[in-house]
N, C-alpha and C positions, 0 to 999 in steps of 0.2 A: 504494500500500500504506500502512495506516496503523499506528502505534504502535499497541500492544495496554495498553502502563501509562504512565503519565506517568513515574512514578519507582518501580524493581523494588524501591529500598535505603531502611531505614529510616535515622535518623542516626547510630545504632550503628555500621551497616556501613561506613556512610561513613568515620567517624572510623576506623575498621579498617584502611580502603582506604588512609588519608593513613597511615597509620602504615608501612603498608607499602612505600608511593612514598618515605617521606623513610629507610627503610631501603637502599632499593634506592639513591636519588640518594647516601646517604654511600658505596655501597662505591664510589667511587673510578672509574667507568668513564664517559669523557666521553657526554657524551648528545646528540651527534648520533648514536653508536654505537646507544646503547638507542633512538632514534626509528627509526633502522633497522630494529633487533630490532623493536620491536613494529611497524613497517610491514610488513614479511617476513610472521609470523607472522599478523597481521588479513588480508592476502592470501591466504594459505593456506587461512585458514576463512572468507572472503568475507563481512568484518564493513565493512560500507560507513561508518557513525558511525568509524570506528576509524582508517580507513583515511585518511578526509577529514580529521579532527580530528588526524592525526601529520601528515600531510602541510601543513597549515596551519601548526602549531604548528612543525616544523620551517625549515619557510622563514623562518617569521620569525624564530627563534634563528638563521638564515644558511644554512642548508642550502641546496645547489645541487636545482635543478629536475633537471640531466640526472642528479644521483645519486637522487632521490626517483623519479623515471620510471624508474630503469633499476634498481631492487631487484631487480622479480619475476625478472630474469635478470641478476643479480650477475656467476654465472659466465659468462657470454659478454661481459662487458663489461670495461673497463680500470678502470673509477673507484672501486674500492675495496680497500683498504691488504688485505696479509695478517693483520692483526687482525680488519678488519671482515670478512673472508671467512668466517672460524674462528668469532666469533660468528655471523653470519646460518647457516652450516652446522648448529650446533647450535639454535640458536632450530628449522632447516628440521624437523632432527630428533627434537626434544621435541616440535615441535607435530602432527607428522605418525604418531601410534603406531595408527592404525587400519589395519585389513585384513591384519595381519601382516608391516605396515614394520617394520623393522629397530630401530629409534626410534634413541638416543644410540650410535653402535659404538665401540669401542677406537680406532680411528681419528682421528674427531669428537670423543674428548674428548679425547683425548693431544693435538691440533693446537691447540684452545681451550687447552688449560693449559699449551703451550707461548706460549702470549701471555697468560695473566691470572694473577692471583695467585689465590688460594683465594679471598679476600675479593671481587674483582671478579665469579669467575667464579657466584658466590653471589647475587653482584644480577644479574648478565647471567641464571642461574637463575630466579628471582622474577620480574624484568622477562617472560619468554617465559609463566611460569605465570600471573601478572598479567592478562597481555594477551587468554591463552588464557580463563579466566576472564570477563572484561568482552567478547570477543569470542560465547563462549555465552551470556550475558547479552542480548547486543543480538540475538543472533539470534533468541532466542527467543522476546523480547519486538516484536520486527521494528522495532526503535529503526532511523529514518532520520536518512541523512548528514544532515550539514549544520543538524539542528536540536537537537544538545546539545554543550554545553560552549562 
């Protein structure tokens, strides 16, 4: 399959996008957490660039391999904190609002803002629309793994 654009973003956009990441990077929430969230979420909508590019970028910030393998089922597994369960919960649930899911419940958010402050839970926010974002982006231009960023 080939890319359909070299580049979808003029420089504008760009500059938009960095503005928006060093928003996200100040509120406060470690970012092996948000390589999470947005690996969770690029799983979800089967964004292969997305996918390949956190999973990279995470190991070498130190991210363990069995926790990067073992997202897509979080909950059947041991290796991640009750913070990181309550973020990838809500990332599941903001990214998933088609076909009449349920999307963000009372539940999912009262459990996340029992571990984040407003400010966190505001980039942990951004980071999932972010992702979802650059995830329809590559799909639809059919941006392949392994050959951006």
């Amino acid at each position: 399959m080939e890319a359909r654009m070299t580049s979808p973003a003029n420089p504008d956009v760009i500059t938009a996008i960095q503005h928006l990441y060093k928003a996200i990077h100040a509120g406060g929430v470690d970012k092996h957490l948000l390589s999470l969230v947005h690996l969770r979420t690029s799983q979800i909508n089967g964004c292969s660039p997305c996918i390949f590019a956190t999973i990279e970028s995470a190991k070498k910030a130190g991210e363990t391999e069995e926790r990067l393998h073992n997202v897509v089922a979080w909950r059947e597994t041991p290796f991640y904190t009750d913070e990181e369960r309550a973020a990838l919960a809500l990332a599941e649930a903001a990214t998933r609002l088609q076909d009449g899911a349920p999307g963000v419940t009372g539940e999912i958010w009262d459990a996340a803002a029992d571990h984040f402050s407003e400010e966190q839970l505001g980039a942990i926010i951004l980071e999932i629309a972010m992702t979802n974002f650059f995830n329809r982006i590559n799909r639809t231009v059919r941006e392949q793994a392994g050959k951006t960023w």
